[in-house]
N, C-alpha and C positions, 0 to 999 in steps of 0.2 A: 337240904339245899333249897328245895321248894318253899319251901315254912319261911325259909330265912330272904327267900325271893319275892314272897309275897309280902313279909312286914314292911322289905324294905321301899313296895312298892304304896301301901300303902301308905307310907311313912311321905313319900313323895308326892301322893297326891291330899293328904292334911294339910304337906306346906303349899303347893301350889294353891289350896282354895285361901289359907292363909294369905300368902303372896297376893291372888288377886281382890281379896280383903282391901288387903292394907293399901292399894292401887286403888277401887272405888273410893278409900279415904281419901286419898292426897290428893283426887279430882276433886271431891266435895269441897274440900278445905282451899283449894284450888282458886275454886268460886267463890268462895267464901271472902278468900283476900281481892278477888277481883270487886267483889262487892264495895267493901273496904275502902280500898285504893278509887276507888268513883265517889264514894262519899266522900272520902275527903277529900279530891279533887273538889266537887259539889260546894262544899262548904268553905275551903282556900278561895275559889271564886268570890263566893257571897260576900267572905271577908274582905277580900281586898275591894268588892263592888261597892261595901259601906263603908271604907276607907279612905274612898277618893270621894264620896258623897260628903263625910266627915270634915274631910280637910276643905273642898271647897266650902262646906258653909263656913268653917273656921275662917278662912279668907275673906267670905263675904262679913261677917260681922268685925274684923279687923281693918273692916274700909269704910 
């Protein structure tokens, strides 16, 4: 009963390190998409900033 109390304890603490494994991933990855999502926010900006720059010179040389 002992034998069988300890595997299954241990069995229970391999997943929990697993478990909190897999929890440091999905905060890294976490970040990673925050990262991400700022860039391209970052660059949606730039685009549209040289858009309106674009279209006003198009406007100025059509006058």
């Amino acid at each position: 009963f002992q034998k069988d109390l300890d595997g299954k304890q241990n069995q229970e603490s391999q997943m929990q390190k697993e478990l909190d494994n897999l929890k440091d991933i999905l905060t890294f990855e976490k970040q990673n998409l925050e990262m991400v999502i700022y860039d391209c926010d970052k660059f949606s900006s730039l685009c549209n900033e040289k858009d309106v720059k674009l279209n006003a010179a198009l406007q100025r040389s059509e006058a």
